[in-house]
C-alpha positions as CSV (number, residue, x, y, z in Angstrom):
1,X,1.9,57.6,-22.4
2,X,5.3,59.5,-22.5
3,X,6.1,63.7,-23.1
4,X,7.4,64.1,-26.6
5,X,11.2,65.3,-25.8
6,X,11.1,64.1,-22.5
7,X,14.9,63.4,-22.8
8,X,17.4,65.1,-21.2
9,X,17.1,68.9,-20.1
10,X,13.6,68.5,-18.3
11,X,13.9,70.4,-14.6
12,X,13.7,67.9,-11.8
13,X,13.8,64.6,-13.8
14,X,14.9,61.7,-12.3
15,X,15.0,58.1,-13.1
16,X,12.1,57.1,-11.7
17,X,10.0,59.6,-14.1
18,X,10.8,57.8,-17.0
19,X,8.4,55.3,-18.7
20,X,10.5,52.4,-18.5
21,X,10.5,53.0,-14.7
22,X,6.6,53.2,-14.1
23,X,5.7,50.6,-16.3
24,X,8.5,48.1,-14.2
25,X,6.6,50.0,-10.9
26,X,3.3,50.4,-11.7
27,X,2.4,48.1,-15.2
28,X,-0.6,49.6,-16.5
29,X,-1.3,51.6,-13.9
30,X,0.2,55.5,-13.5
31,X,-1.4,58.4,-14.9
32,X,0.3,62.1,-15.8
33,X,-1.4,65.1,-16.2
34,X,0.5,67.5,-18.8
35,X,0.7,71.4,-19.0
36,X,1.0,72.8,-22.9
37,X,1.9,76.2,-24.1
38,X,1.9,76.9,-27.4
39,X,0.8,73.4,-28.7
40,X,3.7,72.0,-27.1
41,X,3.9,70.0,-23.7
42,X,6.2,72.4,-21.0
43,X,5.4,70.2,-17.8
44,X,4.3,66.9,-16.6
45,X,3.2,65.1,-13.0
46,X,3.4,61.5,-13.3
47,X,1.3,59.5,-10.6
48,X,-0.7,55.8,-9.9
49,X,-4.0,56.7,-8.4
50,X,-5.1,54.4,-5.3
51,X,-9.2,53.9,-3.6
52,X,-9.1,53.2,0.1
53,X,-12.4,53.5,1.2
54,X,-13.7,55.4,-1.5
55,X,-11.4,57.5,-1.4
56,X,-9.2,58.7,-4.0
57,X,-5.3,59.3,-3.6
58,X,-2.8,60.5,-5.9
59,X,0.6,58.9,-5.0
60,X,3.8,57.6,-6.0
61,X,4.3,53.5,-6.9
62,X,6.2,51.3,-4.8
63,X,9.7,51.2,-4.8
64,X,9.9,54.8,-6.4
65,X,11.7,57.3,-4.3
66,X,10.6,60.7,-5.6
67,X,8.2,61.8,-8.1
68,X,6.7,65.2,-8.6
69,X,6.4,68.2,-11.4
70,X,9.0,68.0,-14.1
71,X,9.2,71.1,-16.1
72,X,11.0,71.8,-19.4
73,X,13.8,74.4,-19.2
74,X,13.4,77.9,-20.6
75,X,16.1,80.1,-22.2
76,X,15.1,83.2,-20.2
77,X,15.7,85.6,-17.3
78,X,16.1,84.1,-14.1
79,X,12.7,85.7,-12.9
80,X,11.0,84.6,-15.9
81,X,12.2,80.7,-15.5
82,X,10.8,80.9,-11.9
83,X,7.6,82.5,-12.9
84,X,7.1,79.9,-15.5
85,X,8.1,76.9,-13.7
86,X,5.6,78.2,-11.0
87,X,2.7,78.7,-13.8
88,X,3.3,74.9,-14.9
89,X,3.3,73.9,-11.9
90,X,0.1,75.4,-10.2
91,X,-1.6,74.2,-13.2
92,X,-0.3,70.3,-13.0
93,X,-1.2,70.4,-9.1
94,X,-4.7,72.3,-9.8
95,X,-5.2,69.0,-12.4
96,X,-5.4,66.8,-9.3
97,X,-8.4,68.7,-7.2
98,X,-10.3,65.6,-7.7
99,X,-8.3,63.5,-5.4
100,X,-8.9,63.9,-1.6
101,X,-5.0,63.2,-1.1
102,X,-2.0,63.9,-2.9
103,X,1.2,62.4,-1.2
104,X,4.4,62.5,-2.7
105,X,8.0,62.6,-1.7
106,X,9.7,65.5,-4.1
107,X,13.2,65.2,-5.1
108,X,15.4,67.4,-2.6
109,X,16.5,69.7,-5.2
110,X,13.1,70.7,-5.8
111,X,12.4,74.2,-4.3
112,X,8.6,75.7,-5.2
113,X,6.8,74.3,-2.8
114,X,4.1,77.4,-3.2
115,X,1.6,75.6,-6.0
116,X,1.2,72.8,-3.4
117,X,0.7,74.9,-0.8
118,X,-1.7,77.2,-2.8
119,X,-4.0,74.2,-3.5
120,X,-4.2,73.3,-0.1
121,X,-1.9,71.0,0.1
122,X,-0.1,70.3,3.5
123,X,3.5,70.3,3.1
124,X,6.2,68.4,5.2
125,X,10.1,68.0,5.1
126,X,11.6,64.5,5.7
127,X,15.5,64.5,6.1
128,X,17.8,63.2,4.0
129,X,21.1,63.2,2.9
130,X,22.6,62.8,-0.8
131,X,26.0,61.5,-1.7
132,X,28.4,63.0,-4.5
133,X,29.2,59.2,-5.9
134,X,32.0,60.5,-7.8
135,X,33.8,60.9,-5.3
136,X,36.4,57.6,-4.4
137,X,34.7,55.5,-2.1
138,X,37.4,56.1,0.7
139,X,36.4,59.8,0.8
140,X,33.0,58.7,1.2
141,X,33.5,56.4,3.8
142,X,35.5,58.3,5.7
143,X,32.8,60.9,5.9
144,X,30.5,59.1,7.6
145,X,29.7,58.9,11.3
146,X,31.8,56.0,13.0
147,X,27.9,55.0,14.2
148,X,26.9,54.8,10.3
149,X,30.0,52.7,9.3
150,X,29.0,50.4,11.6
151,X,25.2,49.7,10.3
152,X,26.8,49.8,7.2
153,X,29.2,47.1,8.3
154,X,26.0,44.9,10.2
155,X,24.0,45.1,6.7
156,X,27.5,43.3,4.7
157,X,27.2,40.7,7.4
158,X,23.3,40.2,6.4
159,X,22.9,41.3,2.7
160,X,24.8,40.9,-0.6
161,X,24.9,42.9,-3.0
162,X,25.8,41.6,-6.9
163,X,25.9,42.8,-10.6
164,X,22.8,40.7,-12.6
165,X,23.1,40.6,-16.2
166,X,19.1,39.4,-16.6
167,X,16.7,40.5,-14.6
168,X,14.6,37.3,-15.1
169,X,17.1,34.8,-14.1
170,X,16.1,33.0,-11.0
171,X,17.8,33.6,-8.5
172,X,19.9,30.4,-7.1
């Protein structure tokens, strides 16, 4: 498994389409389907594929916050990007017709939702908000509702949070 120069510059990447993520998520288990042009692969759709009573899904694993199409970047006209993107795309989505469900939650800055819908695919929005983390904590905090600092303060009450230097230590 893995895309040959899957590093950086691949539209819509996120951590949790990388290998290392997948096989922590879903050992032995998630699929891609790849589009290639010219010998070489321009697009990928990384999935684990579920049977619920005989039927087949297509879905993301657990613990993985959004998966979808990832394609790679073109030095072109803005039109001709788009075009391209949307070619990839129809032809990764049209790769999963043998599944009777597709569900995935795309990352927010993902914006051609056409190829899903084409395919038959029903399409939904679920809100959500993102964070610039680079910002100093104060400003952030500050931003929020007065209702969300307070869940925020609840959960320190509850949880912990803490830096790990081995993820198979035991936990005391």
């Amino acid at each position: 498994k893995g895309v040959p120069g899957s590093g950086t510059g691949w539209m819509r990447k996120t951590i949790f389409h990388e290998d290392w993520w997948l096989d922590a998520a879903a050992p032995g288990q998630w699929h891609e389907v790849t589009c290639q042009r010219g010998g070489r692969v321009v697009g990928f759709l990384r999935f684990v594929e579920y049977v619920a009573s005989g039927m087949r899904s297509c879905q993301m694993p657990q613990l993985t916050r959004v998966l979808g199409p990832v394609v790679a970047p073109q030095a072109a006209k803005t039109e001709s990007r788009i075009r391209f993107a949307h070619s990839v795309i129809s032809e990764l989505v049209g790769q999963l017709a043998n599944f009777e469900n597709v569900e995935m939650t795309l990352d927010p800055a993902f914006v051609d939702l056409t190829p899903f819908l084409e395919a038959g695919c029903d399409v939904g929005v679920l809100q959500t908000f993102l964070l610039d983390c680079k910002k100093p904590v104060e400003e952030l905090w500050g931003g929020m509702r007065d209702k969300t600092r307070n869940v925020v303060r609840r959960a320190r009450k509850r949880l912990m949070i803490r830096d790990i230097d081995d993820a198979d230590r035991s936990e005391e």
